[in-house]
VOGU-3710 file (C-alpha; in Angstrom, 3 decimals, decimal comma):
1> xxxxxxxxxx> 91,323/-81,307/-217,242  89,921/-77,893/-218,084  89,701/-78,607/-221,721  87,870/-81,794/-221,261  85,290/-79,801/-219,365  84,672/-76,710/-221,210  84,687/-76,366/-224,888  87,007/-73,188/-224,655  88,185/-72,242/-221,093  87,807/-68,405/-222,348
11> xxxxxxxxxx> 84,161/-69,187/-222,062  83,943/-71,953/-219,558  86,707/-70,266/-216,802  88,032/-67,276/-215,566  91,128/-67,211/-217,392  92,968/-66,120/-214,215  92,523/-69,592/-213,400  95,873/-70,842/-214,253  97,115/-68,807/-211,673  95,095/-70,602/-208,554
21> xxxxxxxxxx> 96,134/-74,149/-210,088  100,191/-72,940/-209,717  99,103/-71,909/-205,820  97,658/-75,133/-205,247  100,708/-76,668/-206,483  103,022/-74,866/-204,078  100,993/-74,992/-201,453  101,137/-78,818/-202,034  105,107/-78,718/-202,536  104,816/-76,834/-199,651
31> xxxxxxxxxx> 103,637/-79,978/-197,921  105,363/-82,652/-199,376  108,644/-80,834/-198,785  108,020/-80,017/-195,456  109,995/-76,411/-196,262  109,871/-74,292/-193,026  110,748/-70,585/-193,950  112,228/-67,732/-191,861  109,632/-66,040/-189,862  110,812/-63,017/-190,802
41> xxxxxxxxxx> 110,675/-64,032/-194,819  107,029/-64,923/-194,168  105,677/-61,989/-192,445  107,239/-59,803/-195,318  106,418/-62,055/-198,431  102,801/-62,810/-197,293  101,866/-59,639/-195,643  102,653/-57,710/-199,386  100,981/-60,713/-200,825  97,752/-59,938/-198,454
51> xxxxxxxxxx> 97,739/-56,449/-198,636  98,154/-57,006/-202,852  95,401/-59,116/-202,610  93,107/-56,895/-200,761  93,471/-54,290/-202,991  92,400/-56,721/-205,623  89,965/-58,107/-203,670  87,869/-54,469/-203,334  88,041/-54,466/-207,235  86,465/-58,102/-207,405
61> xxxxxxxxxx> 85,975/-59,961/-204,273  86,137/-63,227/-206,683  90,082/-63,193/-206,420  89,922/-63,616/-202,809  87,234/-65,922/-202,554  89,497/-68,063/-205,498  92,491/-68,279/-203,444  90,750/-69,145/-200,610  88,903/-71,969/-202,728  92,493/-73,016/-203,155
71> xxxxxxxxxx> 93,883/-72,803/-199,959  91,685/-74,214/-198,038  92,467/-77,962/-198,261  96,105/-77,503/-197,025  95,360/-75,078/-194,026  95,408/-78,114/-191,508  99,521/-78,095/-192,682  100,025/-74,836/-193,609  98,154/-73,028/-190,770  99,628/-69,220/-191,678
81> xxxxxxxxxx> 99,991/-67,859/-188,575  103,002/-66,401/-189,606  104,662/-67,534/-186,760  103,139/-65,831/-184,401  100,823/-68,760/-182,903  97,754/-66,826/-182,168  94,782/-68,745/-181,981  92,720/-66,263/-184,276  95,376/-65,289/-186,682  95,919/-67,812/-189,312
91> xxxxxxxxxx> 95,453/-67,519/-193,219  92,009/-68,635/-193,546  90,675/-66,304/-191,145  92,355/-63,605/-193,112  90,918/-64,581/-196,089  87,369/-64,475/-195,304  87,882/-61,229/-193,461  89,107/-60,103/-197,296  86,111/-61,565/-199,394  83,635/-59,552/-197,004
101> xxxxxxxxxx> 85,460/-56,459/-197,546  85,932/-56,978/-201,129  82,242/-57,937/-201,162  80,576/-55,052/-199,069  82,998/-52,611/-201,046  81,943/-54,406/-204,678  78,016/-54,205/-203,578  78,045/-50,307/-202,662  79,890/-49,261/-205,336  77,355/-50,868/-207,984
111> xxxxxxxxxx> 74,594/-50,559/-205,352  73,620/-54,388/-205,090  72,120/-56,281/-202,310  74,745/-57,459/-199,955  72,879/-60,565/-198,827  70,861/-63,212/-201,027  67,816/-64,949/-198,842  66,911/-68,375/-199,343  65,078/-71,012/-197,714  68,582/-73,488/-197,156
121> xxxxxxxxxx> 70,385/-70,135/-195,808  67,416/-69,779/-192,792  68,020/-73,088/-191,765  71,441/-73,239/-191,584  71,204/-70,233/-189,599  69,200/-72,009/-187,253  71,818/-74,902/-187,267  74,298/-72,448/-186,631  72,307/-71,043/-183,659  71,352/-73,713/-182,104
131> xxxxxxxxxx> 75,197/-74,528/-181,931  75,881/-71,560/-180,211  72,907/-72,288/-177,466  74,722/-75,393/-177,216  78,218/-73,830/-175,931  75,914/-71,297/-173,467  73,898/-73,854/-172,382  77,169/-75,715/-171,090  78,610/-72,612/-169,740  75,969/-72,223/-167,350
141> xxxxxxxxxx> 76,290/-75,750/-166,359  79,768/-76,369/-166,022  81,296/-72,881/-165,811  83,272/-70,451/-167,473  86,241/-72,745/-167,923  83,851/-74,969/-170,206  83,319/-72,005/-172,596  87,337/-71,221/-172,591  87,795/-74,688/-173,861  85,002/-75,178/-176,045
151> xxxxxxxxxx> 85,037/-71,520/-177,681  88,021/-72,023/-180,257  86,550/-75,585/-181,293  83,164/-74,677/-181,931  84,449/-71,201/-183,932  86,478/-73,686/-185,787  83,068/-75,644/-186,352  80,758/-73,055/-187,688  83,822/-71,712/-189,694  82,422/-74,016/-192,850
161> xxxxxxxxxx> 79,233/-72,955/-192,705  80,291/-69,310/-193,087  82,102/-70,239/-196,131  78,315/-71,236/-197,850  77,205/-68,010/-197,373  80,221/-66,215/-198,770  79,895/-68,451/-201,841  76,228/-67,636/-202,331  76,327/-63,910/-201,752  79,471/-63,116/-203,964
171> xxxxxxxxxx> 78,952/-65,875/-206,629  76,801/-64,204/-209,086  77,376/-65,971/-212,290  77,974/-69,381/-213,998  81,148/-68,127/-215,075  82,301/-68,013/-211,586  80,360/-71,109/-210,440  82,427/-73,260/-212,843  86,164/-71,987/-212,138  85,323/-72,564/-208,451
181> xxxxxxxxxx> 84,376/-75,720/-209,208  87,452/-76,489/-211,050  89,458/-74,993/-208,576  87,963/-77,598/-206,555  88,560/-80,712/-208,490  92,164/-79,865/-209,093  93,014/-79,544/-205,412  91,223/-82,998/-204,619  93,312/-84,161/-207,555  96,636/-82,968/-206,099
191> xxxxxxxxxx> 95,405/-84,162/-202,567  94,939/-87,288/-204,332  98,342/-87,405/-205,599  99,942/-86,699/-202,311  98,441/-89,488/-200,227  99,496/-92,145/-203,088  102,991/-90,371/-202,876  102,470/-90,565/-198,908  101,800/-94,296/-199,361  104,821/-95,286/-201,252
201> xxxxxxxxxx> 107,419/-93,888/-198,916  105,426/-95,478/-195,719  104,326/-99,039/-196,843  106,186/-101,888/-195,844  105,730/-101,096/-192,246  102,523/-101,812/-189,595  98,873/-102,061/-191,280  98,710/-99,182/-188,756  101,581/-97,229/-190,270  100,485/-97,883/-193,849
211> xxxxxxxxxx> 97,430/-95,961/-193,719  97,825/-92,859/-194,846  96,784/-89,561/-192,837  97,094/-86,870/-196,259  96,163/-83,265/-195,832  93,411/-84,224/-193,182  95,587/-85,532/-190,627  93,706/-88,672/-190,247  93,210/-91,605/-192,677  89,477/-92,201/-192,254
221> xxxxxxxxxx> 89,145/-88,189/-192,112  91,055/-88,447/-195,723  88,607/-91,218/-197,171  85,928/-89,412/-196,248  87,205/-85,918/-197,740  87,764/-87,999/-201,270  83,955/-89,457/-200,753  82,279/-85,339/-200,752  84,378/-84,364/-203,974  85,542/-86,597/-206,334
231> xxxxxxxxxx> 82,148/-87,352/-207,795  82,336/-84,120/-209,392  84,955/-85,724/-211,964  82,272/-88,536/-212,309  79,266/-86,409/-212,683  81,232/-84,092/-215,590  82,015/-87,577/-217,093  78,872/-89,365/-217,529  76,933/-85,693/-218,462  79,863/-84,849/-221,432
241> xxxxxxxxxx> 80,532/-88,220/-222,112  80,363/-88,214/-225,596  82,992/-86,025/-225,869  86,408/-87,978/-226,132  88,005/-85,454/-223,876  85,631/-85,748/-220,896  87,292/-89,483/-220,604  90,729/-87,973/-219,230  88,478/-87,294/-216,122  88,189/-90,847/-215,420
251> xxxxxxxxxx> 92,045/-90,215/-214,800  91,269/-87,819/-211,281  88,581/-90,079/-210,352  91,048/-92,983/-210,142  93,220/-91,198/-208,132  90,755/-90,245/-205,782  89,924/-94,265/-205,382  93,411/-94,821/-204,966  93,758/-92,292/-202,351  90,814/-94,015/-201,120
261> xxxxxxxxxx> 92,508/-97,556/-200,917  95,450/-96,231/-199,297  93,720/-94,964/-195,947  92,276/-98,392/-195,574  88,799/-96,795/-194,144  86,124/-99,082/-194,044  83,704/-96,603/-194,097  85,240/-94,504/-197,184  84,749/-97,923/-198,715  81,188/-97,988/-198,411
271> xxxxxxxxxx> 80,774/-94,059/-199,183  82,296/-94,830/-202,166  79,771/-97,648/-203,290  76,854/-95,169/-202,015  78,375/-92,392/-203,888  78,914/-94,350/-206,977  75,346/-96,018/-207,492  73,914/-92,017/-206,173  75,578/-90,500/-209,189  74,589/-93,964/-211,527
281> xxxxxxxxxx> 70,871/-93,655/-210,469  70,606/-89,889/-211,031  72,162/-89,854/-214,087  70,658/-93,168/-216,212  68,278/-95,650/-214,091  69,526/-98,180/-216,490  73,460/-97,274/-215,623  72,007/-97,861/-212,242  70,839/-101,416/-212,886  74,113/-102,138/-214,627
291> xxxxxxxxxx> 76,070/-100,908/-211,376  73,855/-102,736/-208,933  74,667/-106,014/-210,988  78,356/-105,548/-210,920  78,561/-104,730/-207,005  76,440/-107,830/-206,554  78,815/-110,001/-209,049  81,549/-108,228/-207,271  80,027/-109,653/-203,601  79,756/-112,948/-205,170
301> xxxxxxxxxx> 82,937/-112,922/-205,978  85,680/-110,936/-203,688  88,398/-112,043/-205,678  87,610/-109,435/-208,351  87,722/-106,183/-205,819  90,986/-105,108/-204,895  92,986/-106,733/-202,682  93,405/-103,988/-200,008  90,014/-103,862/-200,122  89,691/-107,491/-199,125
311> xxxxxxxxxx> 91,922/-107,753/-196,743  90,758/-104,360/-194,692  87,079/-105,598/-194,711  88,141/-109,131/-194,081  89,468/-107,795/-190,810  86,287/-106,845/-189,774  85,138/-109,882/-188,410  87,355/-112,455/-186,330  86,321/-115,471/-184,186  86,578/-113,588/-180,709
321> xxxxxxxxxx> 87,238/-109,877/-180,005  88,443/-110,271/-176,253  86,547/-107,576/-173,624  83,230/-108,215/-174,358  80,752/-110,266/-173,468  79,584/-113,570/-174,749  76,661/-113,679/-176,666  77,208/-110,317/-177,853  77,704/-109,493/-181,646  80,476/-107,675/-180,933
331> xxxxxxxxxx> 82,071/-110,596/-179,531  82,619/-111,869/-183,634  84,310/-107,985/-184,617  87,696/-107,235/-184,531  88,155/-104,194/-181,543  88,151/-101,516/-183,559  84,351/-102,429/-185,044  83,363/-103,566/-181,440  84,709/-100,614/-179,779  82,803/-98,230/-182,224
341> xxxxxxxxxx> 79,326/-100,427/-181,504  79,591/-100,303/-177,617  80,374/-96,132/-178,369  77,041/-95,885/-180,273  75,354/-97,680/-177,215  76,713/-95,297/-174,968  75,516/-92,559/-177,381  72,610/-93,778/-177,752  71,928/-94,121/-173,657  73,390/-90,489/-173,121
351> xxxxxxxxxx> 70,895/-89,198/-176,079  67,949/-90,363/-174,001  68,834/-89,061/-170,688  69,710/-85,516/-172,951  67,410/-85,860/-175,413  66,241/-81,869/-176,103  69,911/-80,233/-175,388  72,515/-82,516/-174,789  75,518/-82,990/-172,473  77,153/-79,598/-174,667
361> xxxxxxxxxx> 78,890/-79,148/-177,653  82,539/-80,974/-177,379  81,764/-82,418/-174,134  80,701/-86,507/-175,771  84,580/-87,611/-174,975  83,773/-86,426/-170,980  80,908/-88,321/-170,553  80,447/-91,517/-172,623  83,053/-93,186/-170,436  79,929/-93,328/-167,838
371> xxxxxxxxxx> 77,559/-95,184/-170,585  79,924/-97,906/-172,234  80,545/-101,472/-170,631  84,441/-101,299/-171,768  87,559/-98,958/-171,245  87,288/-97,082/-174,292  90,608/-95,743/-176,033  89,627/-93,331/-178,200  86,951/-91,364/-177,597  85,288/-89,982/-180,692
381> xxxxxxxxxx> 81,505/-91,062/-181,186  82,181/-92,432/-184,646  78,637/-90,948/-186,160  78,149/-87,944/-187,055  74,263/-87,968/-186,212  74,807/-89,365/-182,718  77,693/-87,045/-182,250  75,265/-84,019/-182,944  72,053/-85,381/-180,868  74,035/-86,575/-177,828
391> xxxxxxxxxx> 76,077/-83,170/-177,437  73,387/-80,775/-179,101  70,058/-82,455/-178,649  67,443/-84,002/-180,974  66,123/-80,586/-182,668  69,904/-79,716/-183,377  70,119/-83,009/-184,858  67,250/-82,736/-187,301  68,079/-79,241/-188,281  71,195/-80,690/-189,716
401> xxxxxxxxxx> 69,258/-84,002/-191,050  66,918/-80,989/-192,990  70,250/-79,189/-193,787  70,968/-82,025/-195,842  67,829/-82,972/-197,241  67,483/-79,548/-198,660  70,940/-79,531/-199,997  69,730/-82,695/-201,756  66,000/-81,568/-203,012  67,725/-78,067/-204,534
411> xxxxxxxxxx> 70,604/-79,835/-205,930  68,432/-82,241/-207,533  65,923/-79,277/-208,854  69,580/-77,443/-210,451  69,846/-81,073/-211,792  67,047/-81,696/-213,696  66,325/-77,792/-214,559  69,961/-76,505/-215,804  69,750/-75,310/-219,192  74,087/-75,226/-218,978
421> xxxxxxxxxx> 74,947/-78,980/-218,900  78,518/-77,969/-216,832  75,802/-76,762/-213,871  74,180/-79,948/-214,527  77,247/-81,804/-214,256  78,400/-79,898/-211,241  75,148/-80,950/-209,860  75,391/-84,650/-210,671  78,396/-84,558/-208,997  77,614/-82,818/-205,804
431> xxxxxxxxxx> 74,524/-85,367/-205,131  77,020/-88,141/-205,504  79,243/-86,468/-203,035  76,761/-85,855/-200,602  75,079/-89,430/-200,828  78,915/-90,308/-199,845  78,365/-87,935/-197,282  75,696/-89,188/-195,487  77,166/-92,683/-195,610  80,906/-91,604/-194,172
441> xxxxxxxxxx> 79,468/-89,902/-191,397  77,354/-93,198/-190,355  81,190/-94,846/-189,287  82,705/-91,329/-188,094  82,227/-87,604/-187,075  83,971/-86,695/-190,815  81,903/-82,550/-190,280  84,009/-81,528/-187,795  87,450/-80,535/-189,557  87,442/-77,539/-191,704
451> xxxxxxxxxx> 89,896/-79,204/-194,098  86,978/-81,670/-195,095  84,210/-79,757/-194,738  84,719/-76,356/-195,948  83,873/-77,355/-199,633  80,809/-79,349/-198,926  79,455/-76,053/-197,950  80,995/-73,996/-200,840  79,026/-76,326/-202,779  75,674/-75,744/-201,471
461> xxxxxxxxxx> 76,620/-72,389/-201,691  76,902/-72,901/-205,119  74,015/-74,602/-205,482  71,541/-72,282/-204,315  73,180/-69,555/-206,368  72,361/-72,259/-209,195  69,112/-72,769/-208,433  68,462/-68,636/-208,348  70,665/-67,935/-212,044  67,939/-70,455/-213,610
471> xxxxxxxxxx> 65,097/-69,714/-211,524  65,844/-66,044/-212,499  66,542/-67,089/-216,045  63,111/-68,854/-216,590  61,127/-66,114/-215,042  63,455/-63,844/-217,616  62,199/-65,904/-220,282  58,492/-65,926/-219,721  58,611/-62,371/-219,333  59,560/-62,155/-222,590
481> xxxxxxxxxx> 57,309/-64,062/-224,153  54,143/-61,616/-223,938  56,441/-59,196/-225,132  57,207/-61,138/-228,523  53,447/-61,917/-229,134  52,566/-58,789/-228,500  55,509/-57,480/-230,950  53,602/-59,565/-233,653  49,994/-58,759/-233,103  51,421/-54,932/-233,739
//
């Protein structure tokens, strides 16, 4: 997979590379084996491996940062708390606590600037603080045992967003843009592999007990983490297509729609489609055309899309969904779909009566039981954007809808302004992924676990740091011009 994407990994990739992709794979045997080590094995095995690391890490804060990269997708299973169960002390906390050492140690002994401003990094900021006004907010209302229980989750929240900032500030080159980024498609790949592996020991059973949970814990939480990254494969694809090697890519990608198919998410079904015609568009309007023609053909005609596909969106409607009432449209859906429209009701009524702060952060499942006509089940508001207004308030709520949109506008500028066609790929990618984005978190709250988030915002990170190597780059170059006519004139 590396080959296909660089033309020589020694100048594509670190070459230290190799080294993440065997972590990722025992991380994921690791997983699939369910191996439980001694306690005392653990604590003496990892804390070298830490304290090895760290020393590394002061040298070149990348190595860190790369491991964590790694990591990060299997932390939901293999927490690294090394058995002690503390609620702080797990392996990814550790791990960001060693890139900002490495990185304050790397920037004063080469006297850099510890911190790189942009416009994305205020707002998110803001996002960030408005989150925590949130959780104070509802400690004054509902007292101290509110911020006891909503503390850890919302730590566990802004956790993500951290992880943009680390990638922008130590991040400093394409070089180390582009081995993240690989790092990145070959855990998705492995995570891919495990939930079709998942699949064929568990199907035979339940619809229910076919759908498989993966790394995320939860099926629809899995489609959606497939939906934010595996348009990266896509995006290197179509930019280096011409290259017979870039085709092997088409290999991952595949395996990310299978992974897809087996959590039988509705909604990772439609990110998919929105991700797919995002990265089309971008890339050739006339691709775009083609695509649109072949979903439509493909609507025409259900017997050509796969047949889980049929029969989980098939399910959707039914002739009667009992417990609602006639007249209703959810009175044609099958529970699930009627359960999730009577939620957004609910959210939308508790948004109005809250509309500036909310009901505070983690406390939707409390109240929307007082705003829906039916005994809900499961209590999650389904939408990410309702989620975020009805606990946080309408401003939080369009910080995070210009979160996005910036993500998208800069993304799009790296796009069209790389002069290194693996940045522009990465780019492609990333807008496919977040088009995805948007479109999961219409049909769920798919921002809240760090196992599918964290890379969304390594890849802003990533981004930006884009969008300053080429602004940089082009101000570089038209400095340099005077200096070459002058040169001639003399």
């Amino acid at each position: 997979m590396i080959r296909a994407i660089t033309p020589s990994i020694a100048s594509g990739v670190d070459r230290r590379i190799w080294w993440l992709i065997a972590a990722i794979g025992c991380f994921a045997v690791l997983v699939m084996k369910e191996i439980s080590l001694p306690s005392l094995v653990v604590m003496a095995f990892g804390g070298l491996a830490l304290l090895g690391l760290l020393m590394v890490g002061v040298q070149d804060p990348r190595v860190p940062l790369y491991v964590l990269v790694a990591y990060l997708p299997f932390s939901l299973e293999l927490v690294g708390d090394f058995g002690t169960q503390a609620t702080a002390l797990n392996l990814t906390n550790i791990l960001i606590v060693w890139v900002l050492l490495g990185h304050v140690a790397s920037c004063l002994s080469r006297n850099e600037p510890l911190m790189t401003g942009t416009s994305l990094s205020k707002v998110i900021g803001l996002f960030c603080l408005l989150g925590a006004v949130a959780l104070m907010r509802g400690t004054f209302q509902y007292g101290s045992w509110y911020l006891t229980a909503a503390l850890t989750p919302l730590k566990r929240w802004l956790t993500p967003m951290l992880l943009y900032f680390l990638a922008l500030w130590v991040v400093r080159d394409r070089r180390t843009m582009k081995t993240i980024v690989v790092i990145i498609m070959t855990a998705v790949t492995v995570a891919a592999i495990m939930a079709i592996r998942e699949y064929l020991w568990i199907s035979g059973g339940s619809f229910e007990s076919s759908r498989v949970e993966g790394i995320a814990g939860h099926s629809n939480t899995l489609g959606a983490f497939f939906n934010y990254y595996m348009f990266l494969f896509l995006g290197y694809f179509l930019v280096f297509a011409r290259r017979p090697r870039a085709w092997w890519l088409l290999v991952p990608f595949l395996l990310c729609f299978r992974g897809i198919m087996v959590t039988f998410s509705r909604g990772a079904y439609l990110a998919f489609a929105a991700g797919s015609l995002a990265s089309c568009f971008f890339h050739r309007k006339l691709l775009f055309i083609c695509a649109v023609f072949l979903g439509l053909i493909a609507l025409a005609n259900p017997i050509l899309l796969p047949a889980g596909i049929r029969y989980r969106m098939g399910m959707t409607v039914v002739e009667h969904a009992a417990g609602f009432e006639h007249g209703d449209i959810t009175e044609s859906l099958e529970t699930s779909a009627a359960t999730r429209i009577e939620i957004w009701r609910g959210a939308v009524k508790m948004i109005q009566e809250h509309p500036w702060w909310g009901v505070g952060y983690g406390a939707f499942p409390h109240f929307i039981p007082r705003y829906t006509k039916v005994s809900v089940g499961h209590l999650d508001a389904h939408n990410s954007y309702l989620l975020i207004a009805a606990e946080m308030g309408l401003p939080t709520l369009l910080t995070f809808l210009i979160v996005l949109g910036m993500a998208w506008y800069y993304t799009y500028w790296l796009f069209r302004h790389a002069t290194d066609r693996s940045m522009k790929a990465m780019a492609l990618g990333f807008l496919g992924g977040l088009t995805g984005l948007v479109v999961a978190n219409m049909f769920g709250s798919r921002m809240d676990a760090q196992v599918v988030s964290s890379y969304f915002w390594i890849l802003c990170g990533l981004m930006m740091r884009g969008v300053v190597i080429e602004k940089g780059a082009k101000l570089e170059a038209r400095s340099r011009k005077p200096e070459k006519l002058h040169a001639r004139h003399s």
